[in-house]
Structure formats: structure tokens, C-alpha cells
N, C-alpha and C positions, 0 to 999 in steps of 0.2 A: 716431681723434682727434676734438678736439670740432669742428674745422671739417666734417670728413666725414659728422659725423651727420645723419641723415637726408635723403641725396643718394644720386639713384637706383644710380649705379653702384655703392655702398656696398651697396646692398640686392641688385644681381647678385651683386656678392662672396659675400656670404651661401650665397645660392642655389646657387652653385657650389663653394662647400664642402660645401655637402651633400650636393649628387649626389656629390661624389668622395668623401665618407665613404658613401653607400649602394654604390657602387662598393666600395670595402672592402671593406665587409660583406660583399656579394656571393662575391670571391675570395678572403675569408677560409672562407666554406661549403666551395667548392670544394676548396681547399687541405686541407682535415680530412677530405673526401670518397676525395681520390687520392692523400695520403704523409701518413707520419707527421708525429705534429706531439710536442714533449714539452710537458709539463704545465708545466716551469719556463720556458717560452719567454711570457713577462712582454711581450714588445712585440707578441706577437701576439694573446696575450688579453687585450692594454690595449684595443685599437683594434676586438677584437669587443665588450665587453662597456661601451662607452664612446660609439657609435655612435648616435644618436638614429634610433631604429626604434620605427615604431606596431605593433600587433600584426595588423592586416593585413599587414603590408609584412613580419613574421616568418614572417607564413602560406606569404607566395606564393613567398617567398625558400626558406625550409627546405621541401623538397618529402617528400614522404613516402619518394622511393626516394633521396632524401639521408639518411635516418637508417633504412633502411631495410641502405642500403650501408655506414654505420658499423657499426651492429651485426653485420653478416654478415660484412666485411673488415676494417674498421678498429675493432676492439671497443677498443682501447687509446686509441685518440683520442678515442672515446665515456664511455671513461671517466674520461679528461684532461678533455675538456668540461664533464661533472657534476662532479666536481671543484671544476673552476674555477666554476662556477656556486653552488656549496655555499661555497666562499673566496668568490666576491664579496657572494654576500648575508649569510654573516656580518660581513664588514668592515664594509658598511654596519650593522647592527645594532650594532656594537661602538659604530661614532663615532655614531648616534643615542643610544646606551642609557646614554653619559659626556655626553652632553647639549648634543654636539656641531650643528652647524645643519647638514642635507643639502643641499649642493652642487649647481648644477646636472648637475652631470659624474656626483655622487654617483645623484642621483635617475634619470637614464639610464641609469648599470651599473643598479639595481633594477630598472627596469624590462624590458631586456633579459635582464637573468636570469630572471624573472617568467614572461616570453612566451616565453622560447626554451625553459623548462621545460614551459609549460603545449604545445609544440609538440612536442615530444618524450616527453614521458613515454607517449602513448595507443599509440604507434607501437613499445617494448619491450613494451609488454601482450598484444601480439598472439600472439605465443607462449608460455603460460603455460610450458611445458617446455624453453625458451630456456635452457641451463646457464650461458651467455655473461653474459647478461643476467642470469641470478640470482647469479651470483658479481659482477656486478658491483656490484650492487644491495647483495646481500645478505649477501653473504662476508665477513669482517672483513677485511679490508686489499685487499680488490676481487679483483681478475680475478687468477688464478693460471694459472700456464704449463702445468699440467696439464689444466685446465678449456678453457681457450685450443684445446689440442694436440687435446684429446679431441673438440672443439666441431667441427673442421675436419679432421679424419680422419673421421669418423662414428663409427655405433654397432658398428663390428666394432675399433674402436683401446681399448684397455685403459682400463676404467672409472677413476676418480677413487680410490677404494677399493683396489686394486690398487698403485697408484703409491704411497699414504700406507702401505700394508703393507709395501715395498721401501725405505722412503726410506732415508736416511744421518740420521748423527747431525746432521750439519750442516742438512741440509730439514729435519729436525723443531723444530732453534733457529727455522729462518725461520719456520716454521712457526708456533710457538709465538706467535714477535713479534709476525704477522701477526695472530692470535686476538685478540688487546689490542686491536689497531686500530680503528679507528672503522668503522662501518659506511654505506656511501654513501644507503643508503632512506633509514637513521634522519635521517641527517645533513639530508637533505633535508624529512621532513616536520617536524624541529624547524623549520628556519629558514622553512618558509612561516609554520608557527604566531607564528613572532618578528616575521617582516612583517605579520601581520594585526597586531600589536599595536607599529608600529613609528612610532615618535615621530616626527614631522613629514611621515610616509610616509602612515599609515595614521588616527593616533591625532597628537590635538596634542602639541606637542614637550616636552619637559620643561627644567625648569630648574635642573639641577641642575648643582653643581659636578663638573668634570672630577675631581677630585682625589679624590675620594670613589670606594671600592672598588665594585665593582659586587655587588649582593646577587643572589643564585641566583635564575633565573628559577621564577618560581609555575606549579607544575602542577594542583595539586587547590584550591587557593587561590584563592577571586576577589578581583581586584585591581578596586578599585572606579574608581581613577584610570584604568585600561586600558580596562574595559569601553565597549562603545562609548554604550549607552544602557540606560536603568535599566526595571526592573519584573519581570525574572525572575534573581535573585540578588541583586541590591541595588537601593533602593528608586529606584519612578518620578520621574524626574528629566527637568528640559525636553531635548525634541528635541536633538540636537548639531548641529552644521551638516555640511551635505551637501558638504561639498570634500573628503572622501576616500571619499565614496562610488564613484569611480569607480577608484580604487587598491584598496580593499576589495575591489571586484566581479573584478579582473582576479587578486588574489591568492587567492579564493574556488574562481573558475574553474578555476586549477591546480592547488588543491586536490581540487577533482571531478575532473579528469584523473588526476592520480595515483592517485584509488581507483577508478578507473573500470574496473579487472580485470574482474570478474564479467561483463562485455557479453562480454569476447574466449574464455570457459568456455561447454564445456555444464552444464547443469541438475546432470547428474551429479559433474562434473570439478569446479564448485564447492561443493557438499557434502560431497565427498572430501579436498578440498583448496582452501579459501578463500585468494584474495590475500594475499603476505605486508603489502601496505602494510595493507589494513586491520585486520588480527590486531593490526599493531601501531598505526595511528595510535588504535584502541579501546581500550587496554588499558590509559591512563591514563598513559603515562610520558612522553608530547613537552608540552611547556613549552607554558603556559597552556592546558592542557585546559579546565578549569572557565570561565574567560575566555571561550572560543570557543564555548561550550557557552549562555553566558547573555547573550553578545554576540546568536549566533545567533537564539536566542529571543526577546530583548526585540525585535530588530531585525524579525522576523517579524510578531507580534503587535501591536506597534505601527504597525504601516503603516496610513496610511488611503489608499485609491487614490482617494478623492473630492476630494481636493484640499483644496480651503478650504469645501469644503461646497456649495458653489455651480455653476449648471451650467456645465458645459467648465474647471471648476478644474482636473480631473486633466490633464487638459492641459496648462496654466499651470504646475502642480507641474514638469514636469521628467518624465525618463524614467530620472534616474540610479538616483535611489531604487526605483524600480520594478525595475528592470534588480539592485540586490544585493539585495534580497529575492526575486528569482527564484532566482537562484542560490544565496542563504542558503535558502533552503527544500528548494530540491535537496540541500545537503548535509544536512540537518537529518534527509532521508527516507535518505538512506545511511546516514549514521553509526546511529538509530536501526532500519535492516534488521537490519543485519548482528545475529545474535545466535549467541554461541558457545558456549551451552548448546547449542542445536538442532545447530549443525556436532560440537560436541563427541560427541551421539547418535546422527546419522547415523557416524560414523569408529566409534564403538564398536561399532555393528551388523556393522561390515566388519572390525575389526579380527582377527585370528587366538587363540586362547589363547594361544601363546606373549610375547605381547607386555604381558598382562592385569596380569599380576605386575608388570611394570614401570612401567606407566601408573600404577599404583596408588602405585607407590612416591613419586612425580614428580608426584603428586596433592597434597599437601600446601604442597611449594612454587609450584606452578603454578596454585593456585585461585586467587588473588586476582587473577592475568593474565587468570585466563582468563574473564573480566566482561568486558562490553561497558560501559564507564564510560558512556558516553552515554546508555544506557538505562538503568543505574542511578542516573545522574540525574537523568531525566526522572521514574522513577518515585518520586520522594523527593521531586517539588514538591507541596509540603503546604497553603504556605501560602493563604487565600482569596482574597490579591491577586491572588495570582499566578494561582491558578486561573482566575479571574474574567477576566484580562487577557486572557488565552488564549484563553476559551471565549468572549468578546468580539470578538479578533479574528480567530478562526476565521469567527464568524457574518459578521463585514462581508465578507471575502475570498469566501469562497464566495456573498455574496448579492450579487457584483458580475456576479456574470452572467444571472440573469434579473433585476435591476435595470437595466442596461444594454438590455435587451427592450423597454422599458415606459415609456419617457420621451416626455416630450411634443414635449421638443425634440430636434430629430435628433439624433444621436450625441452629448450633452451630455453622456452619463456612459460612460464606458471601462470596459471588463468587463478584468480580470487575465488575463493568460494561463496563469497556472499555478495554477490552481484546482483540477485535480487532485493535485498535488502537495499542497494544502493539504488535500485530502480524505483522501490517503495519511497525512500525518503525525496528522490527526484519528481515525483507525483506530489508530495506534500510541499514540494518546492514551488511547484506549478501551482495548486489550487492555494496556497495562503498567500504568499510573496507575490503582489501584483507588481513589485518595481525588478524585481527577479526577472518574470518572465518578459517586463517591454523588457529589458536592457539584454536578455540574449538574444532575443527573435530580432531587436534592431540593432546591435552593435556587434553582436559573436556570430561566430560561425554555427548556426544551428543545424548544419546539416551532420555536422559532425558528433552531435546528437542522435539525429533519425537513422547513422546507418546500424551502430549498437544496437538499438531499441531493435531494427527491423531483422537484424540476426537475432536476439533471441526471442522473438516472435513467430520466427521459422522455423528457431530448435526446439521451442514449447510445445508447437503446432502435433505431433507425431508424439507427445508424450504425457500419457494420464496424469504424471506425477506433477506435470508441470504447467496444467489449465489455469492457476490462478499467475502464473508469469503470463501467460498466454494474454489474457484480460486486459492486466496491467501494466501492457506494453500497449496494449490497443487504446485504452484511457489515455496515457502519456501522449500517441500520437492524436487523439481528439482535441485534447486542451491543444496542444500545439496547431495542428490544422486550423482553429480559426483566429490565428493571429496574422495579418495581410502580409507583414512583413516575412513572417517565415514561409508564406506560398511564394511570394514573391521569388525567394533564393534559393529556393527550388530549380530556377531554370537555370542555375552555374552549375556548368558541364561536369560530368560524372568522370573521373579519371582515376579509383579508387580500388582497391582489387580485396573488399572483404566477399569471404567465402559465401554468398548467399545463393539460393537456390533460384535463378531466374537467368531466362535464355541470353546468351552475346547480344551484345547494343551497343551502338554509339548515339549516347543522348544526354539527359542533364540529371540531376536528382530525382525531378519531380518525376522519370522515366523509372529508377530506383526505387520508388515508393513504389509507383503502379504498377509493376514487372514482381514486387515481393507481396502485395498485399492480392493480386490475383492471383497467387499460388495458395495459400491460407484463404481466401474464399471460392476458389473454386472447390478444394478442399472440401470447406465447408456446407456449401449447398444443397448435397444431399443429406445434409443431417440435420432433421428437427430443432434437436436441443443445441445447431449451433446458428439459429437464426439472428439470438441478437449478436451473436458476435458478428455476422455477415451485415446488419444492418449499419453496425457501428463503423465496420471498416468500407464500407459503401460513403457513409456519413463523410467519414475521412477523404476520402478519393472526391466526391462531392465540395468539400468545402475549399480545397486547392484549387478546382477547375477554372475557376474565374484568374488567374492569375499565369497559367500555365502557358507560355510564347509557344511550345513549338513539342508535341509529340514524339517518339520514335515509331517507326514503323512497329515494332513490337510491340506496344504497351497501346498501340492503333487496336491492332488484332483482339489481342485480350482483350479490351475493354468491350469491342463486340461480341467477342465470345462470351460476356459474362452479360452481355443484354440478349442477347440471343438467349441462353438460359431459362435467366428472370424472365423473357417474356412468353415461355410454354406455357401452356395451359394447366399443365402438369403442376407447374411452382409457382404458378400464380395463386392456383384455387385450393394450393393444399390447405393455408389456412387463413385467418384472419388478417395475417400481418405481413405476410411472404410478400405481398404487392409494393412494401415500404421499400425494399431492396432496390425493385424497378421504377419507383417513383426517382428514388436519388440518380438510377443511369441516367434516367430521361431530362433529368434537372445539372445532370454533370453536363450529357451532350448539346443543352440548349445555354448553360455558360460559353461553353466553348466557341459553336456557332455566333452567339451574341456579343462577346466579348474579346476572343483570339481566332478569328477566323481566320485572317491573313498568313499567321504563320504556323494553323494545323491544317493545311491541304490536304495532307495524306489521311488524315481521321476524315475529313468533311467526304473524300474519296471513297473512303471503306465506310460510311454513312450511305453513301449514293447506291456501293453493290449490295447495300444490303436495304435498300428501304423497302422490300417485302415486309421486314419486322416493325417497322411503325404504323403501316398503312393496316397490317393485321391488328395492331393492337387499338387502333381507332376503330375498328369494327367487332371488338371481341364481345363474345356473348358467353352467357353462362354453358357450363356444360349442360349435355342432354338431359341427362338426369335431375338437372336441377332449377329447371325453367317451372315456370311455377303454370302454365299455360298454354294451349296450342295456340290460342289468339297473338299472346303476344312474341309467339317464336316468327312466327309470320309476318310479323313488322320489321325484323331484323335483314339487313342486306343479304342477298343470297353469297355475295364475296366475302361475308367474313368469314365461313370457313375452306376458302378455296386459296391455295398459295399462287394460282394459275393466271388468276384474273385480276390483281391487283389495278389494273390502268382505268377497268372497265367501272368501278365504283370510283377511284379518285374522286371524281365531282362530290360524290353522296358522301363519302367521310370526308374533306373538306371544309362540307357545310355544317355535318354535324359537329365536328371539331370547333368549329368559329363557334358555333354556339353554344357549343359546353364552357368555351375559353372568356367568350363574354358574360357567360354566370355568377362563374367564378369570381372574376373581377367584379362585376356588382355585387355579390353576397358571398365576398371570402369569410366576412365572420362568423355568415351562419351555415356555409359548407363545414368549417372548420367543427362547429358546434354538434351537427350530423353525423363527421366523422368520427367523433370523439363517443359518441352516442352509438354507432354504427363497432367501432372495437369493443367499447364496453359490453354489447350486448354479447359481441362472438367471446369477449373476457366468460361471460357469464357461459357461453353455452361450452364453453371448451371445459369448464371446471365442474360442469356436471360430469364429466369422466372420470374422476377420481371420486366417487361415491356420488354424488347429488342426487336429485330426483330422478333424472332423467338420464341415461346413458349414451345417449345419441351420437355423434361426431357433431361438429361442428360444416354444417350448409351454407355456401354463399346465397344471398338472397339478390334479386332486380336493384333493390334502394342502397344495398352493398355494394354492388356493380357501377352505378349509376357513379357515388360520390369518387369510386377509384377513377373512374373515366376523368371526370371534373379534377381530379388531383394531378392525372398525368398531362403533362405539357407536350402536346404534339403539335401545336399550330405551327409555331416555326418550323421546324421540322419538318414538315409536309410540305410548305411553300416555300425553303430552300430545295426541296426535293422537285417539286412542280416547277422550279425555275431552273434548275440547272441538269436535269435527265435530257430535257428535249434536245437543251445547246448542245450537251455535251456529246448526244449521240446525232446530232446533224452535224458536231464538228469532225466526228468519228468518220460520216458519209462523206464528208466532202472533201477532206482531206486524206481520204483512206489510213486515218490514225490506227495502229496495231499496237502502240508502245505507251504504257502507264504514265512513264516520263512526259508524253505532249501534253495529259489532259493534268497532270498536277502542274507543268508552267499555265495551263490555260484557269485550274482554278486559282492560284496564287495570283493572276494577273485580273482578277475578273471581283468587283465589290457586292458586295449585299446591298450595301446600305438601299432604303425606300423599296427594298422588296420584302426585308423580314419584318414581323411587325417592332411597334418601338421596346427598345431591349428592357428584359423586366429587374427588379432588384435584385442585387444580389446578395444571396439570404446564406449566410454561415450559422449554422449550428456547434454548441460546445454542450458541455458536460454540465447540469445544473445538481447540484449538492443534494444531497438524501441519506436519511436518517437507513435505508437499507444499502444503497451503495457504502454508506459508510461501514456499516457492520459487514458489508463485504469482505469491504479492504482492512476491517479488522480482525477477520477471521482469520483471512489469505496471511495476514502476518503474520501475526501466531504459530499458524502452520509450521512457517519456515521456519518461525525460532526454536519452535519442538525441536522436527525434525534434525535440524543441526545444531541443537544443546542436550545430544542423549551419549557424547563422546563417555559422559562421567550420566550416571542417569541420572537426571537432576528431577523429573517429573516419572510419578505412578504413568503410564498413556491411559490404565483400564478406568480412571477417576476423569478421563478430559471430555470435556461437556462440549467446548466452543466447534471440535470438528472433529471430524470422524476418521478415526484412527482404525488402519488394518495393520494389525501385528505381521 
């Protein structure tokens, strides 16, 4: 009454309705926990789904061994539950979608369906082989009495198979009916997709007349009045206002639950057999795919976390928006994982013959399913806005964290937290989207790329928790490294002041790269298990060199220091593969001479003081221990293991070199064939150490030796060396030269050409696609989205199969 408004005992009232409607709730859990309950009993899922509950209060309320003891005893009420959950969020959708106004009563049932969805779904994933659960999900007209019977006898009670062989005419009618039925997943990721796009919920309201039929919801369609914000599907359009940003983020959320499968599998279990939600929420047929797809995107890309530009705005901005772009990015990196060509290759490798004929048959209707829509998406964004928006709001996101490093004013700027994630979808950027990556490496500024990447490649380097950034920054700069154009703009001058660990220079990018990636492999080098990381980012530094105008003196040094290294004997022979490392110095230093000699004086210079390391490595022989004979130790130069006498063999490694160099060239195919032959064997003998036959370490052998010799390119390299020692120390005598400066104008001024041999191709390596890389970068994801979705604990950790969780 109006007398009562606003008088205190009015506002106890209140208050005490509410505990006794949490009270409800409460013994409404219980009651689904310890008797049946029927799905048509209306007053008891008025009062659960009607209940004003925040989603903590769903957390602490629904406990894990409450839906833990649905499914194991009560699967029928579990499936009354979803159900009801699938009925009340389409009813709201109905009366929003005829343009009706959401209730407060209305907006409650949504939101309790929302959270008690996003609280239960993580909790059936836990057993992928759950029959219960998949008939429940999965079955057309849900849980069957046989599935039921089967589920709670065990595995010695007659399979499911069995009983449809026996039935009656009569089971096979029900049967049939059943088939027709709706299915409870599907039913469920349509209706979240309908809430992300849900007028007055999600999306503002519409005004349309009741009376008007309702048109079939858009799947491949972008609805421009749905989308939340424009620039990836249809054109950039002002901001929308943040008041459903926090409905967005909570409908988001249980969308990442429900595909959140892959954490509760192993490695194996989900390549064999991928989550049924994401087969299908990928396959393109739940309402508003396209919608979510450039919802997601714009909403991404668009984010600024600086707020209004200014310092401590990101602060000011709010945390909602920050908070759905976390979560929009998460999903953005799932939906984009998932890819069901590679699941489709892994299952064919395993499949039997007998089944071959039939797949085949089933292939014709089944291809157009079997696309990942989302990635055929992604890879169709053509246009240069779009590109542009992207690769712009890639660079702010990731440059919010050694920005945040480096202010003046204390904490004035707030670094992202899910900047890995942003780095993940930027990798999926690179390997799907070929018209993505020409249009940055030729038209954008791609350096402004590499310095982000190369700061958290530094900060990963120094911390366990963050080996799979580590990786994943190194793959970004591999794809990137063999595109010409992006070596190319590399050589525009370095004038940039992020925080990164690498000594004072004045030089250009490509100075930038080398100066950060030989801190992270020198790092590296003494540590076995971080070989292929060293080979990779050797790869990298490798694949620019041909492109590179002009060195700094510093990034001269290191790059000797790091062949100086590679070429001990020590890390040559420790294993199998440690020689791939020094094969790329030797293939970096022989671009550079062949291709930008003119304007790297200063390297071709600290080449000259140091060519004791080439001339040793033209003469290197197995160690003592390992020569397989005294005969053939004795053919070996007495100079190769003397540092003292390099001058007096030159002739003899020379000639041997020429002739390892012309081998090669005539029988690079079947060197290569050898080598391949030659790793596999030491593949074999290295893995007798984790149990095999034999426990032995792995032995270099002569014919092992031999093929590395033929792999490393020293001919040039000797014979700029044999050409310009003599000059340069006669021009030292006869001018009495003391000063570095004379003999870098004398080699700046002084040509190769018709002394080196004719320059060979030049050979760029990238990243080729694999069914284990892949499951890498699907593991490393995963990871991250644990780790940073345990705010509300959304996942058991002690049930996660995909990686290895320390409490």
C-alpha cells in the first residue's frame, strides 16, 4: 500500500521473503536429490525456476555430490530438470521473440535456468562413457529403460544392442516415436544461442507486433538488428551500451561449460571420439551461428582496455566489459580448436577395413556436417576492414601488458588478463586465414606484432607456469618468419622503448628479434628438454637472414656466441639432433654472406676473428670414445683437434669441404633420405631408455658424422675466409692499420662476387599442420581456460584427464 512505502518494517517483509524463498530453493535441491519428482509437477518447478538466485548462491546451493547423485540415482529427475530448463528458456524466448516486455518474475526463471545450467552441465562431462548421461543428452526422446537397467546392473547385464534385437512389435513403435523426438543437447545449445540474442535479456527489445507470425530463426544469416556490435559481418557501428553486458557474459559462460568436454578426456579419448556438444554446436545448424560468430568477433576486436585514453580510465570503464570479452575470447579459441578434418584423420587411421565401404558411402551426405563452421568463417573474412580491425585489435590487447610495465604513473594502466588467449586465437588467425596473414605482413605494420609476441616470450621464458605461452609465441613467430615481406620490415629502424631483456643498440627490428630470441636460447642450450624450442627459434632467426640489409654490432656478437656454442663438441654430440641448431647458424651465416653482404661488414668481420670455428668444424671428428677404429682415427687431419694450427690444414679442409659440397648437390635426395634414416635410427636408440630392450644412451656413429658434415655449408665460408684474411692482414702491414673502423670501410668497399661460389636458394621453413601439434595447442588451451574459470569453481580439477593439474 502507498501508506507502507518506504517504512522500515515494509523493508523486513521483503527481506524475509526472501530467505524463505532461498529456503525453498534450498529444499527444493534436496527433494530432486532423495525422490522422484515428475517433470509435469508445475508448482514445484514454478517455485525452483522463479526463485531470485545470484550465481554464487547457485554455486554453494547445488553442490557437486548433488548432481553428482542425480546422475548415479536419480537420472530421471536429472532429466525432468533439463527439461524443465529447456521449457523455461524457450518460453521466455517465445514471449520476448512476439515482442513481448520481460517480467520481472520472467527475467528470474532466465536467469536460474542460465546458472543452474552453467552448474550442472561440467559435472555430466566428467564421465565421457556415462550411457546415462548420453542417452540423456543425446538419445532422441532421452533416457530409455534399457539404458537406465543397463547403467545400474553394470557391464556383465545385457548390452543395449541385445534388448532392440529382442524387442516386440510394440518397443519397436515406441521406439520409432522416440527417434522423432527432440533431442535434450541439441535443445539446449539452441536455446542458449536464442538467449545470447534475446530481446530485452541480452539484445534490446524489439517492437514488434504480437500478432505477426514469428519468422524462423537465422543460422548462416547475419541479423544486423541482433548483432551485438558492428565491424566483423556488418559494418562498424557506435559502441552499444554495456547493460547487457553482464547477461551476455553469464550466458557466454554456459556456453563454455557445456563444451567444456575435452578437459574431463585424455589426449587419446578425444581424438578418437570428440564431445558430442561440440560436433554439433560446429556444424552450423543451432540458430544464429553466423550472429555469434560476428557478435563474438566484433566484441573482441573492439575492446579498448585503456578506457578513455587516459590514465586509470581502464578503471573508470568498469569491469563488465572486460569480464565478456574474457569469456568471448575463450569461446572464440574453442569454437575455432576444434577442427574435424584432423578428428575425422586421426578415427580413419584407427578405423578397421570393414567399416571403409561404409564411411564412404555416408561421405557424401556427411561432408557438409562435418566443417567446423566457425573456422570456415573465420577463414572467408576477406574484407580489409575487417582484416584491419582485427590485426588492430590484436596489437592493443596483447601490447597491454608490457605497457602496463612501463608507466609513469603507478598502476595507471591495467594489463588484460587473457592475453594469452588473445595470442591463441592470433595463431588460429595465422594458420586458417591465408588472405589475413598476406594483407598484414604486406600492407600493416607487422612489427608491431613481433615486439608483444617477443615480451611475452621473455616473460614466459623464467616461468613453469607459463611453457605453453612460451611455445606459442615461438609458433606465431615461425608462421610469421617465412612470409618475405614481413623479413623484409624488419630492417625499419628500432625506435620503440618496450621493456624487453636485451642489451642498448641502435639498429632496426630484425636487430630486435635477434638481441630477444638469443637471450631465450642461450637460456636454452643447456637444457635437453628445451632443444626443440632452440631449433625452432634458430629456424626463425634462419628464415629472416636472407632479407636482413644491415646487422648491429650486438646482435653481430650473439649470433657468434650462439655458433661458437653449437659448434663444441660438447653440444654437438650430445644427441641426435643438437647438430639441427648449428646446421641453421651455418645456413643463417651463408644467406647473409650470399645475399646482404654489402651492408653486414661488421658480421662478415666478427666471421673473419673468429674463423678458427668453421675451419674446426670442417675437420670435426667423433669423440675418442667413439671412433669406431684405430685405422680410421688415423685418416683424420691431425688439425682437427688443434685450435693452434688452423692455417696449416686450410688446404686439406678445403678440398674435403668441396667435396662433401659437390655430393650434396648431386645426391641431395638421397643425402636427405640417409638423414632421415640416420635420426630415426638414433629416434629408436634414444627410446630404448625409457624401458626398451636395451638401456644404452644414444652413440654418434662415422655414417652419422658423415651425413652432418654434407648438411653443414662451409664452402663459402672458407673461401670468403681464404680471400679476405690474407688482404686484410697485408692491408693491416702495410698500412700499419690498429683501428677496426679501416678494415670495416675496406670490407664495405671490397665485392665477392666470382669468388664465392654461385649463391644457393634460399630455403624458408614454416610450421606444417599435425594431428599432435594440434592436440598441443589443444591441451595448452584448455589449460588456460581452467586455470582462469575457477573464480566460481566451475570444474571438479581431480576428474581433468586433458592436463595435469597440481593442486
Amino acid at each position: 500500500s502507498r501508506k507502507g512505502r518506504g517504512v522500515g518494517p515494509r523493508r523486513a517483509d521483503v527481506d524475509m521473503g526472501n530467505s524463505d524463498s532461498h529456503v525453498a530453493f534450498v529444499e527444493r535441491v534436496k527433494v530432486l536429490v532423495i525422490q522422484d519428482v515428475k517433470e509435469d509437477d508445475d508448482e514445484f518447478w514454478t517455485l525452483l525456476f522463479t526463485t531470485p538466485m545470484s550465481a554464487e548462491d547457485v554455486f554453494e546451493i547445488v553442490s557437486p555430490d548433488h548432481i553428482r547423485q542425480l546422475r548415479q540415482k536419480r537420472p530421471r529427475n536429472l532429466q525432468a530438470l533439463l527439461r524443465r530448463i529447456v521449457h523455461t528458456m524457450s518460453g521466455v524466448c517465445d514471449t520476448a521473440d512476439r515482442g513481448g516486455a520481460l517480467t520481472v518474475t520472467t527475467v528470474t526463471s532466465a536467469n536460474a535456468a542460465i546458472r543452474l545450467l552453467t552448474r550442472i552441465v561440467p559435472f555430466l562431462l566428467e564421465d565421457p562413457a556415462d550411457a546415462v548421461v548420453q542417452s540423456i543428452l543425446w538419445r532422441p526422446g532421452g533416457l530409455s529403460d534399457t539404458a537406465e537397467v543397463a547403467a545400474e546392473s553394470g557391464p556383465e547385464s545385457p548390452s543395449a544392442g541385445d534388448v532392440v534385437e529382442e524387442a516386440s512389435p510394440a518397443e519397436m513403435a515406441i521406439q520409432s516415436e522416440a527417434e522423432n523426438a527432440e533431442v535434450c543437447g541439441n535443445d539446449i545449445l539452441e536455446q542458449i544461442n536464442r538467449f545470447l540474442f534475446l530481446p530485452g535479456f541480452t539484445i534490446s527489445p524489439k517492437s514488434r507486433s504480437s500478432d505477426r507470425a514469428p519468422t524462423a530463426l537465422p543460422t548462416h544469416r547475419v541479423d544486423a538488428a541482433a548483432v551485438w556490435k558492428g565491424g566483423i559481418g556488418i559494418p562498424a557501428t557506435a559502441a552499444t551500451s554495456g547493460a547487457y553486458a553482464r547477461a551476455r557474459t553469464e550466458v557466454l559462460r554456459c556456453l563454455l561449460a557445456c563444451l567444456s568436454g575435452p578437459l574431463f578426456q585424455t589426449s587419446q579419448g578425444y581424438q578418437e571420439s570428440p564431445p558430442q556438444w561440440l560436433i554439433r554446436y560446429t556444424e552450423g545448424e543451432v540458430a544464429h551461428t553466423a550472429n555469434v560468430f560476428c557478435s563474438l568477433m566484433s566484441t573482441v576486436f573492439s575492446y579498448d582496455p585503456v578506457g578513455w585514453g587516459v590514465p586509470y580510465g581502464g578503471y573508470l570503464a568498469g569491469g563488465l566489459e572486460e569480464d565478456l570479452v574474457d569469456v568471448a575470447l575463450q569461446v572464440l579459441c574453442v569454437v575455432m580448436d576444434f577442427s574435424r578434418q584432423e578428428q575425422q584423420q586421426w578415427q580413419d587411421a584407427s578405423v578397421v577395413r570393414a567399416k571403409e565401404e561404409e564411411a564412404a558411402r555416408q561421405a557424401s551426405s556427411e561432408g557438409k556436417k562435418s566443417r567446423n563452421v566457425f573456422r570456415y568463417m573465420l577463414q572467408n573474412i576477406s574484407k580489409e576492414s575487417e582484416i584491419d580491425l582485427i590485426f588492430v585489435g590484436l596489437v592493443r590487447l596483447l601490447s597491454t601488458v608490457h605497457k602496463a610495465n612501463q608507466t609513469y604513473l603507478p598502476n595507471s594502466f591495467r594489463s588484460v588478463g587473457f592475453y594469452q588467449e588473445a595470442l591463441v586465437l592470433l595463431w588460429h588467425m595465422l594458420t586458417i586465414n591465408s588472405a589475413f596473414t598476406l594483407r598484414i605482413v604486406d600492407r600493416l605494420d607487422t612489427n608491431q606484432i613481433v615486439l608483444p609476441v617477443l615480451y611475452l616470450l621473455q616473460q614466459a621464458q623464467n616461468a613453469p607456469e607459463l611453457v605453453g605461452l612460451l611455445h606459442t609465441a615461438s609458433f606465431v613467430l615461425l608462421v610469421l618468419s617465412s612470409e618475405r615481406s614481413f623479413s623484409v620490415r624488419l630492417n625499419e629502424p628500432y625506435s620503440g622503448k618496450v621493456p624487453l631483456n636485451v642489451p642498448t643498440f641502435q639498429g632496426s627490428h630484425a636487430d630486435v628479434l635477434t638481441l630477444a630470441l638469443y637471450k631465450v636460447i642461450s637460456d636454452s642450450l643447456p637444457l635437453p628438454q628445451n632443444d626443440a624450442l632452440v631449433e625452432m627459434l634458430l629456424t626463425v632467426l634462419c628464415n629472416v637472414s636472407p632479407y636482413v640489409k644491415c646487422f648491429a654490432l650486438e646482435s653481430c656478437l650473439k649470433l657468434l656466441s650462439l655458433l661458437q656454442r653449437c659448434a663444441r663438441p660438447s653440444y654437438l654430440f650430445r644427441s641426435a639432433y643438437t647438430h639441427h641448431g648449428l646446421v641453421f647458424l651455418l645456413e643463417m651465416v651463408n644467406n647473409i654472406i650470399q645475399y646482404q653482404y654489402e651492408g653486414n661488414s661488421m658480421l662478415v668481420y666478427s666471421l673473419l676473428r673468429h674463423k678458427e670455428i668453421f675451419q674446426q668444424l670442417a675437420q670435426v671428428e667423433l669423440p675418442a670414445g667413439c671412433r669406431p677404429s684405430e685405422s680410421q682415427s688415423s685418416r683424420a687431419s691431425p688439425g682437427a683437434s688443434s685450435s693452434t694450427a688452423p692455417e696449416r690444414a686450410q688446404e686439406q679442409v678445403e678440398a674435403a669441404d668441396t667435396q662433401a659440397q659437390e655430393q650434396v648437390e648431386a645426391a641431395d635426395t638421397q643425402a636427405q633420405e640417409q638423414v632421415e634414416a640416420a635420426d630415426t635410427q638414433a629416434t629408436e636408440q634414444e627410446d630404448t631408455e625409457d624401458g626398451g630392450p636395451s638401456s644404452s644412451p644414444w652413440v654418434p656413429t662415422a655414417v652419422w658424422l658423415e651425413i652432418v658434415k654434407k648438411k653443414m655449408r662451409l664452402k663459402a665460408i672458407l673461401c670468403m675466409v681464404d680471400y679476405l684474411v690474407p688482404h686484410i692482414e697485408g692491408l693491416c702491414k702495410q698500412n700499419d692499420v690498429t683501428d677496426q673502423d679501416e678494415v670495416l670501410r675496406y670490407l664495405k668497399a671490397t665485392t665477392m662476387v666470382g669468388i664465392l661460389p654461385v649463391p644457393h636458394p634460399i630455403v624458408i621453413r614454416t610450421y606444417q599442420a599435425s594431428s599432435y601439434t594440434s592436440m598441443w595447442f589443444t591441451s595448452y588451451m584448455w589449460g588456460v581456460i581452467f586455470t582462469r574459470s575457477q573464480r566460481m569453481p566451475l570444474y571438479d580439477w581431480k576428474n581433468i584427464r586433458l592436463v595435469v593439474i597440481h593442486p
